[in-house]
C-alpha positions in Angstrom: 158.6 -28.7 -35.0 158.5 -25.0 -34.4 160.9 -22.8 -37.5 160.9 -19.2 -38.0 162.9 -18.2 -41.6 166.3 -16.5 -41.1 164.4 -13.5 -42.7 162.1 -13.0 -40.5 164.1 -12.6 -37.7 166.8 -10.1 -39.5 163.4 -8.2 -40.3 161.6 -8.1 -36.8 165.4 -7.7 -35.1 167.1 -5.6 -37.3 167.0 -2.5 -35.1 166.8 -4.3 -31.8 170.5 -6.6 -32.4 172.2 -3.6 -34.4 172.1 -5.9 -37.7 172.6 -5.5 -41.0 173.1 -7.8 -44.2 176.4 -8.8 -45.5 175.3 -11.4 -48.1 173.1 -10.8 -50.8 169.5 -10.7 -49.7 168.1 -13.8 -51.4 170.5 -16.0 -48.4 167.9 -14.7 -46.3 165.8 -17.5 -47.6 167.1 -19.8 -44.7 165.1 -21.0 -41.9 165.9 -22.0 -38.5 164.8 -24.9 -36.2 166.8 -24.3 -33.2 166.5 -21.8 -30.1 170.3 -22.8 -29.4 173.3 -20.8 -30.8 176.9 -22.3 -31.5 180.6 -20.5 -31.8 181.8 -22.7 -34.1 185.6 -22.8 -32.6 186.5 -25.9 -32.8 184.4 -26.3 -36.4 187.1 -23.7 -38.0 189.4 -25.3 -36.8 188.5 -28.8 -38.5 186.8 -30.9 -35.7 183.1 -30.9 -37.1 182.1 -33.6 -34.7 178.8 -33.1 -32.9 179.0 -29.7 -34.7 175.4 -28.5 -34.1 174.9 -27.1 -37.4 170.7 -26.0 -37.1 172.3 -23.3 -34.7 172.7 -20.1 -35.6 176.6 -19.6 -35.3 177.9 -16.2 -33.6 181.9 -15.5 -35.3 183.5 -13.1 -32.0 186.9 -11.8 -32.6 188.7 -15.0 -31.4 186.8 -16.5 -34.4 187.2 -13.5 -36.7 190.9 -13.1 -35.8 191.5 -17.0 -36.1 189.9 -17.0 -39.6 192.4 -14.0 -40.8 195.2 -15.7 -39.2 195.5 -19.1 -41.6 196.6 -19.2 -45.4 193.8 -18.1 -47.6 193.7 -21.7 -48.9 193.6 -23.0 -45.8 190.6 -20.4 -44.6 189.1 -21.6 -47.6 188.8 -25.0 -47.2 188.2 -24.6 -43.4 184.6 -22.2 -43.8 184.0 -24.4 -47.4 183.5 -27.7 -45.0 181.3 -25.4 -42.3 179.4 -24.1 -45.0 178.5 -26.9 -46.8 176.8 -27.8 -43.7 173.7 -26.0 -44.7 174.0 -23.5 -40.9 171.5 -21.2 -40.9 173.0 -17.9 -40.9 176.2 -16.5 -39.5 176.1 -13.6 -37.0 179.4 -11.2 -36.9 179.4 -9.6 -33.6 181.3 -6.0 -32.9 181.0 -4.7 -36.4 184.2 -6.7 -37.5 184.8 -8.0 -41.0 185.1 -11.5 -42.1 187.7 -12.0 -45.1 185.9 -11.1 -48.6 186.0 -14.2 -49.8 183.8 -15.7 -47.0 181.1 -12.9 -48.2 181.9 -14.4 -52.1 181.4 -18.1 -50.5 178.0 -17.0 -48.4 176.7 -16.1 -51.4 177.5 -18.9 -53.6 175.9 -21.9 -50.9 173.8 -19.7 -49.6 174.5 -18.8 -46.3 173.7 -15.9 -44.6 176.2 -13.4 -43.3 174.4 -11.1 -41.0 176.7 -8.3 -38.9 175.5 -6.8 -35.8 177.4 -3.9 -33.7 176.6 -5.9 -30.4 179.3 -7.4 -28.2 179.4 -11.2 -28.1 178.3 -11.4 -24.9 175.4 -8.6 -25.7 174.2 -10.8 -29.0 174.0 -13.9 -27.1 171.9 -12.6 -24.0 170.0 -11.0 -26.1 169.8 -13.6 -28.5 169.5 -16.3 -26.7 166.0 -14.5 -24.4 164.5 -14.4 -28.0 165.1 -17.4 -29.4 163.9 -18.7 -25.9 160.4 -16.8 -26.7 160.2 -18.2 -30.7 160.7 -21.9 -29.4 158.7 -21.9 -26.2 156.6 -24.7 -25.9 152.7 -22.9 -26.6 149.3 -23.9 -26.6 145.9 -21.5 -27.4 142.6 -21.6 -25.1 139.6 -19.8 -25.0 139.6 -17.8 -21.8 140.3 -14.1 -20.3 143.3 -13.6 -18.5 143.4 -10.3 -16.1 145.9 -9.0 -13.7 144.3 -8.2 -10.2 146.7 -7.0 -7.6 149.8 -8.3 -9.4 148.7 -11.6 -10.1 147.9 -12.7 -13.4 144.4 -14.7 -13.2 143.2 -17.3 -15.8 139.1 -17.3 -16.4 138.4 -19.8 -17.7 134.7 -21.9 -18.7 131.9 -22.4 -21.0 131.2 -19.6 -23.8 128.6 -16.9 -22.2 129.3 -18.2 -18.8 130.9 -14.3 -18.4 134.1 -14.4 -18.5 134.2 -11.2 -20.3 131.6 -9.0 -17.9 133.3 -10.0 -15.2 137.0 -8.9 -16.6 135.0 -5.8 -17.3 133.9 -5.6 -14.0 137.3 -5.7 -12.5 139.0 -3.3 -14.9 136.5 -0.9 -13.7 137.4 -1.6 -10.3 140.6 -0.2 -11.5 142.7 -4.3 -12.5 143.8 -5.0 -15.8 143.1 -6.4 -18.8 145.9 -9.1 -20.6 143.7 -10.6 -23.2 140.2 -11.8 -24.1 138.6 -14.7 -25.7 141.7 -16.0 -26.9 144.8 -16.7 -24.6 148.5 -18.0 -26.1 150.3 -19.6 -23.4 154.0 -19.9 -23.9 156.7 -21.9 -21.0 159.1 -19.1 -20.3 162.2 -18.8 -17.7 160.1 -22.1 -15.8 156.7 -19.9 -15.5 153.5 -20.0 -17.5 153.0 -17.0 -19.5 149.9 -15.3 -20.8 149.0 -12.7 -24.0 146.6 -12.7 -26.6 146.6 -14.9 -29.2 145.3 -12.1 -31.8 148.1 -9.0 -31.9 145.5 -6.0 -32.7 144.8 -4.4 -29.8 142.8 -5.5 -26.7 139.1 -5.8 -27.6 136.6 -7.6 -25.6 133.6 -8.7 -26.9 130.2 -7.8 -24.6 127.1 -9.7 -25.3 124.4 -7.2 -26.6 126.7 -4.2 -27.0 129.5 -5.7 -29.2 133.0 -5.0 -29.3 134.8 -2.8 -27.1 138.5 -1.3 -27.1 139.7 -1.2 -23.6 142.9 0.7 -23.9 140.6 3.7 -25.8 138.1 3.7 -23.5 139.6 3.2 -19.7 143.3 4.3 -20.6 146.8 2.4 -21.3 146.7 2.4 -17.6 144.3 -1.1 -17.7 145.8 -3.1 -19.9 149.1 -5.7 -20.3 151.1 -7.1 -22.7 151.5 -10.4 -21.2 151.5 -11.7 -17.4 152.8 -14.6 -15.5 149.6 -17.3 -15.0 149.6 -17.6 -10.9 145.8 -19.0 -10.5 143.1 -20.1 -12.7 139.2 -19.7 -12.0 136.9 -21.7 -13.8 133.6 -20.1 -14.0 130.5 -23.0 -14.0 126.8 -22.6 -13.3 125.2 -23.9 -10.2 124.5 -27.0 -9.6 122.3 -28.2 -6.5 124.0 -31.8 -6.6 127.8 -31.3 -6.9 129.8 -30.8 -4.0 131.9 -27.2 -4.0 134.9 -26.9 -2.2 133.7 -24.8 1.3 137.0 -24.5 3.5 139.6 -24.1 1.2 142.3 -27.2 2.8 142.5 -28.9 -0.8 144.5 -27.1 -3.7 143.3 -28.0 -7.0 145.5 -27.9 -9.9 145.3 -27.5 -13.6 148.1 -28.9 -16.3 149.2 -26.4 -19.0 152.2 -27.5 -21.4 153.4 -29.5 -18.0 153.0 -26.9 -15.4 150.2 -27.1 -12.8 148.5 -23.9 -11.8 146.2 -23.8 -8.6 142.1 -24.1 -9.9 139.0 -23.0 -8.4 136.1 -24.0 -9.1 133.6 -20.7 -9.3 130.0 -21.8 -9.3 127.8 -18.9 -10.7 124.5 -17.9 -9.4 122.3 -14.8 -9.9 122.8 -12.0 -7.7 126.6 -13.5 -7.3 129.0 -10.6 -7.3 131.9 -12.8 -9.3 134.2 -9.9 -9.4 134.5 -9.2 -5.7 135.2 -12.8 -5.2 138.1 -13.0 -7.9 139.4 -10.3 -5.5 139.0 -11.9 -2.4 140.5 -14.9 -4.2 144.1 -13.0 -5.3 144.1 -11.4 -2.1 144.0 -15.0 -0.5 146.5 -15.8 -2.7 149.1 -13.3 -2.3 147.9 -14.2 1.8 149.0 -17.7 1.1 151.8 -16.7 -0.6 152.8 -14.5 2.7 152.8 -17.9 5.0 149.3 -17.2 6.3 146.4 -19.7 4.9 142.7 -18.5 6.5 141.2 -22.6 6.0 144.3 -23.8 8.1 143.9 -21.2 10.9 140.0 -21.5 10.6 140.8 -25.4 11.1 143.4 -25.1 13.9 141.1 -22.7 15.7 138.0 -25.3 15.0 140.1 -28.6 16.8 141.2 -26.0 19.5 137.6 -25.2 20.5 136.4 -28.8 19.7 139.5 -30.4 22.2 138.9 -28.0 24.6 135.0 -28.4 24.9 135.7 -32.3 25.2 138.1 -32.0 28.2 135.5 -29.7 30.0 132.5 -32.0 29.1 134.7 -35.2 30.2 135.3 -33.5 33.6 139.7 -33.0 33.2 138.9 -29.6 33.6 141.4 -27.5 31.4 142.9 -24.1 33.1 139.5 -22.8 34.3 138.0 -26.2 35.5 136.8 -26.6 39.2 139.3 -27.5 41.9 137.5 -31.2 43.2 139.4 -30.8 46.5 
């Protein structure tokens, strides 16, 4: 099960959320198991059924203002049951101010109070799109992953097949570079996305020259962050007795983390221009993705010629046949 500590997160989001620490900093020693988030409502109020307490809760002013509205004995014993629930941290949105002795209380269980100058309905968009990224399902392969002509293309195959020359290749023919050797695929907003595995920079490694930097040496122009995974290539050497797809009619699919990405099977030769062909390939794509598929009109066009040689040969004649009479 994926858990990021409570710390973490206030350090990495401390600027972006507006945040800062009302409990002391040792509560920060929490961590979290959930990419949901709860306003504990109904838990304030005393009904801590199906409370989801590995949420982080969000306190808005309805909660804030409900809070300051009881008896201070009553608040008490209200936030004492909620807190005893070992919650991960409590997030106070619009600057507001919870009752001092819910501070005193954080600190003696241990809960986290952090504040944040956000609206509610800022902190929990925003919130919610990050906790999305932390919990995303994720796997790790060894592969390149480029963006030519807006689509984000997977090579994949054996080490020192060329994967790397041939992302080379294509940033020089001005595409760009996502990652290299190692790709971490996460499942965000239903699509497959790719970036490297390794956060120091995008470096490819070139057999016989070593490593290179690709932002320093063709510009912040060729590279990407991350990019959605449309199509996957896997490179494989020649072989004289398998039988390569030649028309195109039959989509091949790859599964990652339960998604299926269209695969082609790229047999290498030498002399084979790979590069120009991962270009041909995206451009087919973003064709297909246009309503216009070549192998289907190719095909159509085939039967039409074949159909309309057979009615001349069997005599029926077609639009240019003789008239018998």
């Amino acid at each position: 099960m994926k858990s990021i500590s409570i710390r973490e997160f206030f350090d990495t989001k401390k600027k972006d959320f507006a945040l800062s620490l009302v409990t002391e900093p040792e509560t920060l020693d929490k961590t979290l198991t959930s990419a949901h988030i709860s306003r504990p409502g109904l838990a304030l109020s005393g009904y801590l059924d199906f409370f989801s307490s590995e949420c982080i809760q969000v306190f808005g002013e309805v909660e804030v203002r409900y809070l300051q509205s009881l008896p201070e004995d009553t608040m008490l014993e209200r936030a004492r049951s909620l807190f005893k629930l070992d919650i991960p941290c409590i997030i106070v949105t619009k600057g507001l101010s919870l009752p001092p002795i819910l501070e005193y209380l954080g600190n003696d269980l241990n809960i986290p109070i952090i504040s944040s100058r956000f609206t509610t309905a800022q902190l929990i968009a925003q919130l919610l799109r990050y906790l999305q990224y932390v919990f995303a399902p994720e796997k790790k392969i060894h592969a390149t992953l480029v963006d030519v002509f807006g689509l984000g293309i997977l090579l994949s195959g054996k080490s020192g097949i060329g994967k790397s020359e041939c992302a080379l290749d294509l940033i020089q023919r001005g595409h760009s570079l996502v990652a290299d050797d190692m790709i971490a695929i996460k499942v965000l907003d239903e699509q497959l996305v790719g970036k490297t595995a390794r956060d120091f920079g995008h470096f490819m490694e070139i057999r016989g020259v070593g490593f290179i930097n690709v932002e320093r040496m063709f510009g912040v122009e060729r590279v990407r962050k991350q990019k959605n995974i449309d199509l996957q290539i896997e490179l494989m050497p020649w072989q004289d007795n398998l039988d390569y797809e030649r028309v195109g009619l039959v989509t091949n699919f790859a599964d990652h983390l339960g998604f299926k990405v269209p695969i082609i099977y790229l047999p290498i030769s030498p002399g084979k221009n790979v590069s120009v062909i991962v270009e041909v390939a995206a451009k087919n794509m973003i064709l297909k993705g246009g309503g216009y598929d070549a192998a289907e009109d190719f095909n159509r066009q085939l039967h039409d010629e074949i159909r309309k040689q057979t009615l001349i040969k069997s005599g029926s004649g077609g639009p240019n046949a003789p008239n018998k009479d």
